[in-house]
C-alpha positions, 0 to 999 in steps of 0.5 A: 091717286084718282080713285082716291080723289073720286072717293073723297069727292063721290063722284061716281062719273069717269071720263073717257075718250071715245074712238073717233075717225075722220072722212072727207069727201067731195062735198063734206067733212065727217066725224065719227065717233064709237059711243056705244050705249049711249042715247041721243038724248045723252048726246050734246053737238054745238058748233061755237067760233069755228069750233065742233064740241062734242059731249055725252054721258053715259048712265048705269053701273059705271056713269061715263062723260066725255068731250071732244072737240075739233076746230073747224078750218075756213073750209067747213060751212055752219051746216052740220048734220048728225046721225046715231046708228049702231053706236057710232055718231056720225057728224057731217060738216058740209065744206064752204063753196070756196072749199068744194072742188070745181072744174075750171074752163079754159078760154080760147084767145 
């Protein structure tokens, strides 16, 4: 049934859902998703009320669009950074300092 409707509307663009992995570490949360083929420039990242939206599209034979989203908890801070390399989009979320582990001393009474 979808072809068809692609065929009434030519719509020439098919939404996928790109494979994604998530990494915490000590200071940061990461994002990684498998955009081959894909530019940066085609890449859009936006965080809006405690929520990271991912979107892209890709252009050629077959034009493919996507969306991701993530809610953010109170443990992300609004830093975010971002790196493309070899088809896979890195998006690195530093965690709040009340987040972040610390070492807690023990006073003498």
């Amino acid at each position: 049934m979808r072809p068809a409707l692609l065929q009434l509307f030519n719509d020439n663009y098919l939404n996928y859902t790109p494979d994604c992995s998530l990494e915490e570490t000590e200071k940061s949360f990461k994002v990684l998703l498998d955009v081959p083929g894909i530019k940066k420039e085609d890449i859009s990242i936006e965080v809006n009320n405690n929520m990271l939206v991912i979107t892209g599209e890709r252009k050629g034979a077959k034009n493919y669009t996507f969306e991701r989203k993530f809610r953010l908890g109170d443990q992300a801070s609004e830093d975010v950074l971002a790196s493309l390399s070899d088809g896979v989009l890195t998006v690195e979320i530093s965690k709040s300092e009340k987040a972040k582990a610390r070492r807690i001393e023990i006073a003498v009474a």
